[in-house]
Structures are given as C-alpha cells and as structure tokens.
N, C-alpha and C positions, 0 to 999 in steps of 0.2 A: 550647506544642507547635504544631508549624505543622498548621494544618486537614485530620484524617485523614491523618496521617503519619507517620513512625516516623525514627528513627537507625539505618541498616543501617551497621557497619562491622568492618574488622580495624581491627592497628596501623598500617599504612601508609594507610587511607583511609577516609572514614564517605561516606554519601551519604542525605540524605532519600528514604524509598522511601515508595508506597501504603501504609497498614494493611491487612492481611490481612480480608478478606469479615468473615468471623464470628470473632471473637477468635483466640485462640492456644490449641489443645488441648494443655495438656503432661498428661506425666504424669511421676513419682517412680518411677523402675525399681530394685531392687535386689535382690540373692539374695535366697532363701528357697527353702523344702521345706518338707513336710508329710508326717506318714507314721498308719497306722491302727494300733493295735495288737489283735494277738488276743481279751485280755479285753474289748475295746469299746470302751477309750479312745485317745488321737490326741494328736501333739503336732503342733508347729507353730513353727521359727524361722525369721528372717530378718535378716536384716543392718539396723545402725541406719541407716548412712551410703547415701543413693542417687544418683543421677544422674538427670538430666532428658533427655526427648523431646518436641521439639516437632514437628507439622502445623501449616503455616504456608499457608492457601489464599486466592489471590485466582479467584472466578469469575469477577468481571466487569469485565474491567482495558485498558488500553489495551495495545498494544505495545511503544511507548515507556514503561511505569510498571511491566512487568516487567522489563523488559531489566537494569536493573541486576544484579537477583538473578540472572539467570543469566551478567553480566559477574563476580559474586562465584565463582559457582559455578566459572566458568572461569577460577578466579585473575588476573583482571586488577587485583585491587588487592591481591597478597598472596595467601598460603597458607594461610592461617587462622590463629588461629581466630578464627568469626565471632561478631557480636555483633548484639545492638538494643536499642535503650533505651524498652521496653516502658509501654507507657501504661498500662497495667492494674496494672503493679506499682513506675512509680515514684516513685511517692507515699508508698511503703510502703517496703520495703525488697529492692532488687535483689540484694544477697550470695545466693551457694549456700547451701543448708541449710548445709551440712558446715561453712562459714565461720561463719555468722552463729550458728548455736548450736555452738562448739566444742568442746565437751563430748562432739562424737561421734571424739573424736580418742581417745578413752578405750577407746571398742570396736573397732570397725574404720573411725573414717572418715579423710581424710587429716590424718598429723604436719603440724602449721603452723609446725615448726622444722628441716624438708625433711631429717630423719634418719630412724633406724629405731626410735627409745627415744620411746613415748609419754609422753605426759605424766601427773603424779600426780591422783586425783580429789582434788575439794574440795567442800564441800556449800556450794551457793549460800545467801548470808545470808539471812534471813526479807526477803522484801519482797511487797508487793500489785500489782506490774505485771507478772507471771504469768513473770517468768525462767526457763528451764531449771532445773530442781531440784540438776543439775550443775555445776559448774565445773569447767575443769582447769587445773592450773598447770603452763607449761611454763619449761623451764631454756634460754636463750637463750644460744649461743655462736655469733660469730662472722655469715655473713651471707646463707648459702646456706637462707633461709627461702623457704618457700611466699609465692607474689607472685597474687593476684587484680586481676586491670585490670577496671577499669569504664570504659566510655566517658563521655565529656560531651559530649553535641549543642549546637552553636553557641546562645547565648541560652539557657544553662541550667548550672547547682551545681549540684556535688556536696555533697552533706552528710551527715559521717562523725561516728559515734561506738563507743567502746567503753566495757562496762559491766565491772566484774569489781573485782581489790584490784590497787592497786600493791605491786611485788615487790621484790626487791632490785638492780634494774635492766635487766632484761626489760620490751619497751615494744610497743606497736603504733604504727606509723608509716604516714603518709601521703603519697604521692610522687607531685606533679604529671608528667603525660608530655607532652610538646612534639613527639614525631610516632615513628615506629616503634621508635628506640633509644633516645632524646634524652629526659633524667629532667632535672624540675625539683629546687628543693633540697626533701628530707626533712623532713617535720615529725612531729616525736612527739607525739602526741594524750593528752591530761590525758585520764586514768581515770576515767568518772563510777561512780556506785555505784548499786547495783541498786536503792536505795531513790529513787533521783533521775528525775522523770520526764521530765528535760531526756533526749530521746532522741539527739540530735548535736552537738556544740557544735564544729565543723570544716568549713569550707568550702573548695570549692576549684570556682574559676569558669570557666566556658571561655573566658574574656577576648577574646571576640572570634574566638574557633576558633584560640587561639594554645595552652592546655593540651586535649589531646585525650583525657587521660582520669585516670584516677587511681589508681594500686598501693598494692593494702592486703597489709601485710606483719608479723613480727613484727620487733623493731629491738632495740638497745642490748645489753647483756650481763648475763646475772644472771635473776630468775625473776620470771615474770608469771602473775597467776589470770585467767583469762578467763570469763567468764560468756556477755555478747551481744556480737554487732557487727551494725551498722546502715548502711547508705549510702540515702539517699534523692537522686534523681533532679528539682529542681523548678526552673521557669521562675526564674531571674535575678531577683531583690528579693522572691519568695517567702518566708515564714517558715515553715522548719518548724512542723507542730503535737505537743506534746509529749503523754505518753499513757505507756500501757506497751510493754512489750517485741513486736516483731512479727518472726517468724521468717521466713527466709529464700525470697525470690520468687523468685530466678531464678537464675543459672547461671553457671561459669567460660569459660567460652567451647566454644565447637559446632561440628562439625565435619557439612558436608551428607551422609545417609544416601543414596547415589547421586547419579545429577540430577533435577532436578526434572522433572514432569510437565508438559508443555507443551502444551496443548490450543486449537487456532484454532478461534474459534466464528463471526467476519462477518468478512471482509477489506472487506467494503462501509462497516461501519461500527466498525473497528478493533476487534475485539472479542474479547479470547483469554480462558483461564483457566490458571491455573497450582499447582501444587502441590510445597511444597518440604518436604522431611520434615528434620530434623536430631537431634542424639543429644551432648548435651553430655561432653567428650570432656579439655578443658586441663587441670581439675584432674588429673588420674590421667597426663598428659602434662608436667608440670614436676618 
C-alpha cells in the first residue's frame, strides 16, 4: 500500500487519496424495537442482515489531498457507487456481512440469486474454524444473480474463496472487470470445505491497473450450499495466511450522506479539514 493512503474509487475511476486522521468509525445499522411488558418482562428484536456507515475525517490535510473526495462527491468520475480498499480490513476479509456469511439470506438479508424465493437452510458440517452454524442452499437459474464489485488498487490481488458443499451445478464465480462495463472472462471457483483452513485459493491481479476490480456472484445452473465467502485485499506476491473463517469487513458499495464538511484552517500554510459521512447503499440497489 503506498505510505498513508488509500484506493478511493467508482467503476469508471479509482484515485490514491490521504487515509482519513483517525481510522474509519463505522457502524452495523439495522432494524430493531424493543418493547416493556406489563408483568415486568421486555422483548427485544432486530433484524439479522445490516448495512454499514462510515465517518471518514481528515483534520489535517492539504487542499490538493482533499480535493479528490470532493471531485467524487461532485460526480466527476461517475455516479456511484463509491468505494475504498481499506487498510484496516484488507487483510481480512472486505465482503459485506450479508455476503460473506450467507446464511443471512435465510432471514431477511439480500437473495444472492436476485429473486424473491429464499434459499433452504442447511446445518453447517462440524468444523473448528468457527463458520456460521448456517448454511443456505440456493437453487441457481439462469443469470440475473446478486453481483458484489470489489475494487483492486494498481500493485495489489484480490484473493477469493468460498467455503460450503458443491451442489448439482450451482457455483460461485469470479469476474475480472477491465473498467466501468468491460468483464473479464468468468471463473468458477472450486468449493473448499469448512473443515479446510486454506481460506482462498483464487486470485485475480490488477496486472498493472489493467483489471480494476473483481464481481463476486452466484453462476452455473442447479444448487449450491453456501457456508463463507472471503475476498482478501494484499500487495502483489503476498501470500495469503490461512486460519479460520473471518466475517465480513466492509461493504457493497456507498453512497455520500450529503457533502462533505469542508472546514479551511491556514490558507498560510495550506491547511483545511474535511469530513465526509456515507451510508452503504448498492447492495439494496441491484
């Protein structure tokens, strides 16, 4: 990763920006209520499936090192939605919750086979790398699936896996992108098992800033068990390290909550702050 910096981009454009002062505050938003009852006792539900908000603050930044972000804000490189390739979590695993443990497709979180018929539960096989206790198995027709883009910043793989049973020809696939519309060829990614601590065995490189990112979807025709999905984010000749299962860090793409907060502190000595709030927004949008 280049020194204190980040991948800001859509699908039409990425640009290295500053990292943010003090990390990235998100939070996991989802329904819920709470209510008392008369005799004394209370329940309490909410929803499995959530969405993410981030505060993203630089205090103490040049002019020229915010400027981008507010060229994004004002769609000069595209309409959204936005992204960044997060240093704090791409080591780990950048997929949305809702993605990486699908199991929440079961209650209410998004179909990953872009219909209205969830999928069956399945009880995840005994294993000791801490999976989801759920599975679901979905029945794959035809092509109109749920698509998650990850970006890939120039001098950095992507590294994909999924964990679950193979089906009767239901698959999870893996499609390089080459710039806003333009899909490299599809690869269906071999099934590892939850007992296997090889957590990706799939790469897809940004060959020089020629693939710009990478759509993870469901593919083939027939039924797939899903357990995890993993996408780790690491410098070019990295080796993943293998381990158990790590749930979902970030997000489907974000859409800016207003514009940002743009505060000049020295025009003497170039010195503003800036504040940009966003509210992840694409899954619930495809």
């Amino acid at each position: 990763m280049v020194d204190r910096m980040m991948w800001f981009a859509t699908r039409e454009k990425g640009l290295w920006v500053k990292c943010p002062s003090v990390g990235m505050p998100s939070n996991s938003v989802g329904w819920g209520a709470e209510e008392d009852y008369l005799n004394g006792g209370a329940y309490s539900v909410s929803s499995t499936a959530s969405h993410k908000e981030f505060s993203l603050t630089w205090n103490t930044a040049t002019r020229d090192e915010v400027r981008p972000i507010m060229d994004f804000r004002s769609r000069l490189y595209g309409d959204g939605p936005f992204f960044w390739s997060d240093p704090f979590t791409n080591k780990y695993n950048v997929l949305p919750q809702w993605l990486a443990s699908p199991f929440q497709g079961l209650d209410d979180g998004i179909i990953l086979t872009g219909s209205t018929t969830r999928g069956a539960q399945v009880q995840t096989p005994a294993n000791t790398l801490d999976y989801p206790t759920r599975s679901i198995r979905y029945t794959v027709s035809g092509s109109a699936n749920t698509k998650v883009w990850v970006p890939i910043p120039p001098g950095h793989t992507a590294w994909v896996g999924v964990h679950g049973l193979t089906g009767t020809g239901g698959t999870v696939v893996a499609t390089p992108t080459t710039g806003p519309t333009t899909t490299g060829t599809p690869t269906t990614l071999t099934m590892l098992a939850v007992t296997d601590p090889v957590r990706v065995n799939h790469s897809v490189d940004s060959n020089s800033g020629t693939n710009t990112g990478v759509l993870i979807s469901l593919g083939g025709s027939g039924t797939v068990t899903l357990s995890g999905l993993m996408v780790e984010i690491l410098p070019t000749g990295d080796t993943p390290a293998t381990g158990g299962f790590i749930s979902g860090q970030g997000h489907s793409g974000c859409s800016f909550k207003g514009w940002p907060a743009y505060t000049p502190y020295s025009d003497a000595q170039d010195i503003v702050g800036l504040v940009a709030e966003f509210v992840e927004t694409e899954g619930w949008a495809i």
